[in-house]
C-alpha distance (Angstrom), angle and dihedral (degrees) to the residues before:
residue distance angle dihedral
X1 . . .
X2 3.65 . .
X3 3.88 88.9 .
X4 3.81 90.5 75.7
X5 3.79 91.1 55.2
X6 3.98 107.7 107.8
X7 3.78 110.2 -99.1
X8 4.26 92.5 -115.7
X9 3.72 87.6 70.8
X10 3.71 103.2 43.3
X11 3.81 87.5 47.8
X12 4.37 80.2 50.6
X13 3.72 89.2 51.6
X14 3.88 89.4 42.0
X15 3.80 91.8 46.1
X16 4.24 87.5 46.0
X17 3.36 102.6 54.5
X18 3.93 93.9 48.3
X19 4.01 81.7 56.3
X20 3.56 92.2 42.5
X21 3.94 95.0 53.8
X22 3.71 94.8 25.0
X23 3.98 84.5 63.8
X24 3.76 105.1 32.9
X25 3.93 84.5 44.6
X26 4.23 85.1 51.4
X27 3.59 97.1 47.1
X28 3.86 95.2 47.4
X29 4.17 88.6 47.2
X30 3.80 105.4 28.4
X31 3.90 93.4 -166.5
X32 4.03 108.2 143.3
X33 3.57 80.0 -149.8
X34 3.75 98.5 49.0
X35 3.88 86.6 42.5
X36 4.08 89.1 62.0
X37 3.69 103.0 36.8
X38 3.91 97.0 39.1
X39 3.98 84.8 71.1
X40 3.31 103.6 27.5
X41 4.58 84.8 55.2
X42 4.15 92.3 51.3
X43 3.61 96.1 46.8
X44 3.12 93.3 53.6
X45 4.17 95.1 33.9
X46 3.86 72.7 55.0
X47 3.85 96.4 60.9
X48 3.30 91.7 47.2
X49 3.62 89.9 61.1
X50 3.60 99.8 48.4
X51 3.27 86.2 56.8
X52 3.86 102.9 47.9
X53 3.87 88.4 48.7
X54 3.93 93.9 49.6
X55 4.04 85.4 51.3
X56 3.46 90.9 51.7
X57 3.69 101.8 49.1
X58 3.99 101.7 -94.3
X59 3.84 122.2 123.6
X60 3.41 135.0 -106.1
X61 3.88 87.8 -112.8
X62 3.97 90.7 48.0
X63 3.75 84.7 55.2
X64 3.36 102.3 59.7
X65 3.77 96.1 42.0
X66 3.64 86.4 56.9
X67 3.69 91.3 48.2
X68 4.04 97.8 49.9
X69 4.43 86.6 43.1
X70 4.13 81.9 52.1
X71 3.88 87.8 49.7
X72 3.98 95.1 44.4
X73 3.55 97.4 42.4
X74 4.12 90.0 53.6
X75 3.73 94.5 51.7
X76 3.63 87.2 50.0
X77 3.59 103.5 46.4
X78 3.82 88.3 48.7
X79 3.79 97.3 54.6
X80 4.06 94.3 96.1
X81 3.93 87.2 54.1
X82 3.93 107.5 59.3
X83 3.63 90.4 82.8
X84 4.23 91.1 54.8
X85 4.35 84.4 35.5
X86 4.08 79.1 62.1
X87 3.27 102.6 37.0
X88 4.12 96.7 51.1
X89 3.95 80.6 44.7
X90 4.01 95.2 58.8
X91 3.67 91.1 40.5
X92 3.77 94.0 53.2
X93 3.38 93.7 47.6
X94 3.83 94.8 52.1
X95 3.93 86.8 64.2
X96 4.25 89.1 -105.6
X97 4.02 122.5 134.0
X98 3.96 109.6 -105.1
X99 3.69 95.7 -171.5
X100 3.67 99.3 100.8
X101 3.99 87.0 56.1
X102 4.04 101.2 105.8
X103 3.94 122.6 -165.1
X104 4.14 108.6 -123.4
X105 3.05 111.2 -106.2
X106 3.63 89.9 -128.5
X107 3.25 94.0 62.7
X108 3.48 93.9 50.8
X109 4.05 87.8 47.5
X110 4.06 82.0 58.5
X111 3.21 88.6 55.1
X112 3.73 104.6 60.9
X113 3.70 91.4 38.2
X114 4.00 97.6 56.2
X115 4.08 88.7 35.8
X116 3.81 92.8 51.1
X117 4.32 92.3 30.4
X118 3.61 94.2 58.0
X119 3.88 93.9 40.1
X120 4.11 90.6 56.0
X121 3.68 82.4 47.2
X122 3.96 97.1 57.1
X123 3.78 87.2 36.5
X124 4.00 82.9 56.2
X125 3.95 92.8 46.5
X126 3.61 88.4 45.1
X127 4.39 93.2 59.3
């Protein structure tokens, strides 16, 4: 289905939901550093998986679909943990230990399920 999209726009939705999570990721962890290498890391996680799925048969439109579902499902899954992302962040910046601070696993279990939910869901849109 989304395989007989032209390539322009899938590399649009590709380059849209780096933005997307490369911004709501920034805003929710406002380290400069972060900020650079957060991109910098999925574009080039991103490459990587063009690659793998051209080596293993899949198209260059497959790819990309994959890639943007990868990108979606992340923000998603991390939605419940911005408020513990800021929270660690004040704490460490106050000088006081943030080691005892434990992710729920529930939020953790949402995690997997939106990462791996939205990536069965490109792989569908992608057949």
């Amino acid at each position: 289905m989304l395989t007989s999209v032209p390539i322009g726009w899938l590399w649009l939705l590709a380059a849209a939901s780096t933005v997307l999570s490369s911004c709501l990721l920034g805003s929710w962890i406002p380290f400069r550093k972060f900020r650079i290498a957060y991109p910098v890391i999925m574009v080039t996680g991103g490459v990587l998986l063009i690659v793998v799925c051209r080596m293993n048969g899949f198209g260059l439109s497959e790819a990309l679909v994959m890639y943007s579902c990868a990108h979606i499902g992340l923000t998603l899954g991390l939605l419940p943990q911005r408020k513990l992302f800021s929270e660690v962040l004040r704490r460490w910046r106050m000088g006081e230990p943030t080691a005892h601070i434990k992710v729920p696993r529930r939020h953790l279990a949402f995690l997997a399920v939106c990462v791996v939910g939205v990536s069965l869901a490109g792989f569908a849109l992608t057949r």
